[in-house]
C-alpha positions as a Markdown table, in Angstrom:
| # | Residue | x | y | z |
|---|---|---|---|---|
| 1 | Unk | 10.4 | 0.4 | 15.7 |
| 2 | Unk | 11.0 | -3.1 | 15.4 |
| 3 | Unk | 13.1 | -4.8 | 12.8 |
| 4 | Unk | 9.7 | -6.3 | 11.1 |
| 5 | Unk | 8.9 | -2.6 | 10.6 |
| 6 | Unk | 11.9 | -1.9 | 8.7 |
| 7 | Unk | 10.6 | 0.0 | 5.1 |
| 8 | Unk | 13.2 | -2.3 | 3.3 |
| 9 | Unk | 10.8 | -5.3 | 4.6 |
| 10 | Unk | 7.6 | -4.2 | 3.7 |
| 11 | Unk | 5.5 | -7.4 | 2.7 |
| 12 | Unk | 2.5 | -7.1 | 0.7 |
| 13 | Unk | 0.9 | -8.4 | 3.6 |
| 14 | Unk | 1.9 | -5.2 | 5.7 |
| 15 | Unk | 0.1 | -3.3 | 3.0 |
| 16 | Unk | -2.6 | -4.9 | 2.9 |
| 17 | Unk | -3.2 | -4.6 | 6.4 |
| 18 | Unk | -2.7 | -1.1 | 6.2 |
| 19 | Unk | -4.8 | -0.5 | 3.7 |
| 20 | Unk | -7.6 | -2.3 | 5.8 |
| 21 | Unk | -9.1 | 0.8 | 7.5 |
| 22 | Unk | -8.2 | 3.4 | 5.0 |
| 23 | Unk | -10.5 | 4.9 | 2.2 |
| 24 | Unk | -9.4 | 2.9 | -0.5 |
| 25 | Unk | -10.6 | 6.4 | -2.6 |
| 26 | Unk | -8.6 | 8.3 | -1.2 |
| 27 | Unk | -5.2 | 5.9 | -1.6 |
| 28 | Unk | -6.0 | 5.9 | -5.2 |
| 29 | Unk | -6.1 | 10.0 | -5.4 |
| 30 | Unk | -3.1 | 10.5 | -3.6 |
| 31 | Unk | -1.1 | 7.7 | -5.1 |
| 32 | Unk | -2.5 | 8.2 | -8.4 |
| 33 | Unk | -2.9 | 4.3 | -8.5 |
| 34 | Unk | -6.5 | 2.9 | -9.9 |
| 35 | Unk | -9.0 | 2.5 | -7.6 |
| 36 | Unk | -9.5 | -1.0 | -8.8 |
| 37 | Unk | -5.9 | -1.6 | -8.5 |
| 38 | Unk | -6.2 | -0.7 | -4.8 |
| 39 | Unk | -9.2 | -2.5 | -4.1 |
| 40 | Unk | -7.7 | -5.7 | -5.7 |
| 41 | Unk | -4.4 | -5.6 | -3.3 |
| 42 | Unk | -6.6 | -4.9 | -0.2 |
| 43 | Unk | -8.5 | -7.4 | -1.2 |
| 44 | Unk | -5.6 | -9.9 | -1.8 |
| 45 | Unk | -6.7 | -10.7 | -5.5 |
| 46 | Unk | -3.6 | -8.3 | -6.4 |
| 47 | Unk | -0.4 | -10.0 | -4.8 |
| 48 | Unk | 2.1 | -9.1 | -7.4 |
| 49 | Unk | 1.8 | -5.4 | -8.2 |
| 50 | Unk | 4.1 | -3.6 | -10.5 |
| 51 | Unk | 7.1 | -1.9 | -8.8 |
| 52 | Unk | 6.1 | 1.3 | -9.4 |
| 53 | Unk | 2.6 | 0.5 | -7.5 |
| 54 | Unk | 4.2 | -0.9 | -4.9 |
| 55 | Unk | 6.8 | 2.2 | -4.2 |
| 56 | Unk | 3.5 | 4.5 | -4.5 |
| 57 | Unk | 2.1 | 2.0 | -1.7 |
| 58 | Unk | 4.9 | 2.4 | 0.4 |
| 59 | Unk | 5.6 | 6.1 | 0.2 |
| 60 | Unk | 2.2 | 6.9 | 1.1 |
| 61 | Unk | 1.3 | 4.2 | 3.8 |
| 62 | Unk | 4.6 | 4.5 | 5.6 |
| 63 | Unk | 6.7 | 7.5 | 4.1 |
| 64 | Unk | 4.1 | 10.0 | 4.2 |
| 65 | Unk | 4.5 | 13.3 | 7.0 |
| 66 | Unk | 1.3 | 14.0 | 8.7 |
């Protein structure tokens, strides 16, 4: 792991390229986070979620345990 994949630095770039080949669905499900919420960050039309969103982002895009 380099230092750019640090969780503390997590961009909402990094998210939204995560989020590029994922089913949006089921990010919303398991985050309980809107779909449209979702879809808008992925999209980049959503660059300043709400804290809360974000950590739910994070958690489940880099936290999670296969």
């Amino acid at each position: 792991m380099d230092k750019n994949d640090n969780i503390g630095d997590i961009s909402m770039e990094r998210i939204r390229r995560a989020l590029a080949d994922r089913n949006l669905a089921k990010v919303a499900v398991q985050t309980k986070v809107h779909v449209n919420t979702i879809r808008a960050i992925a999209s980049g039309k959503n660059l300043n979620p709400t804290i809360a969103t974000f950590d739910k982002l994070v958690d489940y895009l880099f936290r999670q345990k296969d």
